[in-house]
Backbone as numpy.savetxt, mean C-alpha at the origin, in Angstrom:
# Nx Ny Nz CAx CAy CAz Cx Cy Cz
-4.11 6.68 -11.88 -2.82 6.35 -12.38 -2.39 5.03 -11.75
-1.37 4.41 -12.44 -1.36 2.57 -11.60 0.40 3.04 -12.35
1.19 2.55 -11.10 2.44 2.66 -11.34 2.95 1.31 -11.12
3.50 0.28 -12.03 4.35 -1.00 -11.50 5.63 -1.43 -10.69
6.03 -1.46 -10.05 7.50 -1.61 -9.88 7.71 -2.93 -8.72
8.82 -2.98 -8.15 9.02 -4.27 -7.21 8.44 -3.76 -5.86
8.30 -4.36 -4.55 7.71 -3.94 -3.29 8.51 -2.88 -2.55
9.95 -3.26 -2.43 10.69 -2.17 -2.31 10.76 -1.31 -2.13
10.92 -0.83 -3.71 10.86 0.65 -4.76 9.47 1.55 -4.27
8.27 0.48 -4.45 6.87 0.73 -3.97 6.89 1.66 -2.67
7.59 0.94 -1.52 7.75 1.41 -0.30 8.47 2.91 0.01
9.85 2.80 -1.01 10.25 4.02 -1.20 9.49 5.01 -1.76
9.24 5.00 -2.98 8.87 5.58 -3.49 7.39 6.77 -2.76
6.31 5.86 -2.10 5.27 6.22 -1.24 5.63 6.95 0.03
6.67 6.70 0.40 7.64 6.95 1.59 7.82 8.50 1.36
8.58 8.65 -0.16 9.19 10.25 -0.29 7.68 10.78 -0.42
6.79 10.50 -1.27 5.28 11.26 -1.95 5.09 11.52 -0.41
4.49 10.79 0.56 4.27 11.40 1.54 4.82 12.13 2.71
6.53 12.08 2.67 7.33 12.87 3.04 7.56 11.92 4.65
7.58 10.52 4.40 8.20 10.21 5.85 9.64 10.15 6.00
9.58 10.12 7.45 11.28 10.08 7.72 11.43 8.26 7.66
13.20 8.48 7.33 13.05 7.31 7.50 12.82 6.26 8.73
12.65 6.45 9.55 12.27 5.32 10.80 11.21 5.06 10.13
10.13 6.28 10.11 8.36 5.40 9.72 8.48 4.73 8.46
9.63 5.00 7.69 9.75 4.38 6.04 9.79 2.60 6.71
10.66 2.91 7.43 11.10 1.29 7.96 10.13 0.28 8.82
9.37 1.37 8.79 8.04 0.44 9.91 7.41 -0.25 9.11
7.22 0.42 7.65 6.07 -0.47 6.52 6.80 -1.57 6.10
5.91 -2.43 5.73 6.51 -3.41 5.48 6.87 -3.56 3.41
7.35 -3.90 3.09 7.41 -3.59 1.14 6.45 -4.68 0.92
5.80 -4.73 -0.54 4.33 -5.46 -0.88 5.13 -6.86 -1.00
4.30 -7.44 -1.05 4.35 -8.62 -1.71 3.86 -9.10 -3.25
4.09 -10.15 -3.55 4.03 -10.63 -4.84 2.90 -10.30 -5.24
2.55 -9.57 -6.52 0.93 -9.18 -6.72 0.22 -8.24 -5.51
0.53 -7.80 -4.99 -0.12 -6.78 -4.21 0.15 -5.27 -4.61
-0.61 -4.40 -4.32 -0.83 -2.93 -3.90 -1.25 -2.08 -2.75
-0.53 -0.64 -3.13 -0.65 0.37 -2.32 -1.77 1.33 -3.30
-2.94 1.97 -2.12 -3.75 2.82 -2.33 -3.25 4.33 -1.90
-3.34 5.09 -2.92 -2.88 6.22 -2.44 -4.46 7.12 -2.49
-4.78 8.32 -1.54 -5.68 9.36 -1.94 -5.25 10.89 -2.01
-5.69 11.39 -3.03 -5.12 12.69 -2.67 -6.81 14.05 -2.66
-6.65 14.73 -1.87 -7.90 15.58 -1.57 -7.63 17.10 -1.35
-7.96 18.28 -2.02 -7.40 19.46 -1.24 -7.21 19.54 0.32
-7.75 18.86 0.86 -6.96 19.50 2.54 -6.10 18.41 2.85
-6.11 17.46 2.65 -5.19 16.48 3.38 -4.14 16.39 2.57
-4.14 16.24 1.36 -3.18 16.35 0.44 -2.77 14.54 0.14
-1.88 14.48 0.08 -1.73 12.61 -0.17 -1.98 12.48 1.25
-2.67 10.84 0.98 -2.79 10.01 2.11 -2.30 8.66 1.82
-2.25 7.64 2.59 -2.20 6.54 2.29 -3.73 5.47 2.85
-4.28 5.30 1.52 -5.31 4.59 1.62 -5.34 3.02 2.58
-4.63 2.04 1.77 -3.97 0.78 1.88 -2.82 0.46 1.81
-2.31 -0.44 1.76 -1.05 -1.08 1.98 -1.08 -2.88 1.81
-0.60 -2.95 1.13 -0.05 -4.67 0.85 -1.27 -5.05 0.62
-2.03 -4.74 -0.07 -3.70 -5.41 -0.74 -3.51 -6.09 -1.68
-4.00 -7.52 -1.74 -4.20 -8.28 -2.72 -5.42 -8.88 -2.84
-5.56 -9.83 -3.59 -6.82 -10.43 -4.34 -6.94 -11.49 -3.12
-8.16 -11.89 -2.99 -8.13 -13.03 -1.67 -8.76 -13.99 -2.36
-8.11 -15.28 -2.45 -8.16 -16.07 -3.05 -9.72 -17.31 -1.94
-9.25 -17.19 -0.92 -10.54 -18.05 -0.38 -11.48 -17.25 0.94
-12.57 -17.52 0.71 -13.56 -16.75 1.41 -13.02 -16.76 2.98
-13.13 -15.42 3.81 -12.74 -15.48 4.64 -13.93 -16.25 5.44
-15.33 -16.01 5.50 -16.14 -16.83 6.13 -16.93 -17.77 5.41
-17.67 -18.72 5.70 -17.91 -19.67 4.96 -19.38 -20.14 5.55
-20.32 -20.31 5.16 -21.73 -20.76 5.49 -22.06 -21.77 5.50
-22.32 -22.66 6.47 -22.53 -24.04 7.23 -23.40 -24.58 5.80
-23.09 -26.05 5.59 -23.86 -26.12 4.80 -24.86 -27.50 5.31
């Protein structure tokens, strides 16, 4: 499932699914422009949070001598 909304909302929203209080709500930081949250869900653990603020990486993090 892929849900859209602003970073925010994102934050909230993941916040209630996994049932934090709010202090730990306030520790995450909300996405940024074009980014996502990974959620997993499994019979024993139940939701998890995969990732957080993932985006596309635009330039190679390492680079080979040329």
């Amino acid at each position: 499932m892929v849900v859209a909304t602003h970073g925010g909302g994102a934050r909230q929203g993941v916040g209630h699914l996994l049932g934090w209080d709010h202090a730990v709500l306030r520790s995450v930081g909300s996405l940024a422009n074009c980014h996502w949250t990974e959620l997993r869900h499994d019979d024993v653990r139940g939701w998890h949070l995969r990732a957080h603020n993932v985006g596309l990486i635009t330039q190679p993090a390492l680079t080979e001598p040329v």
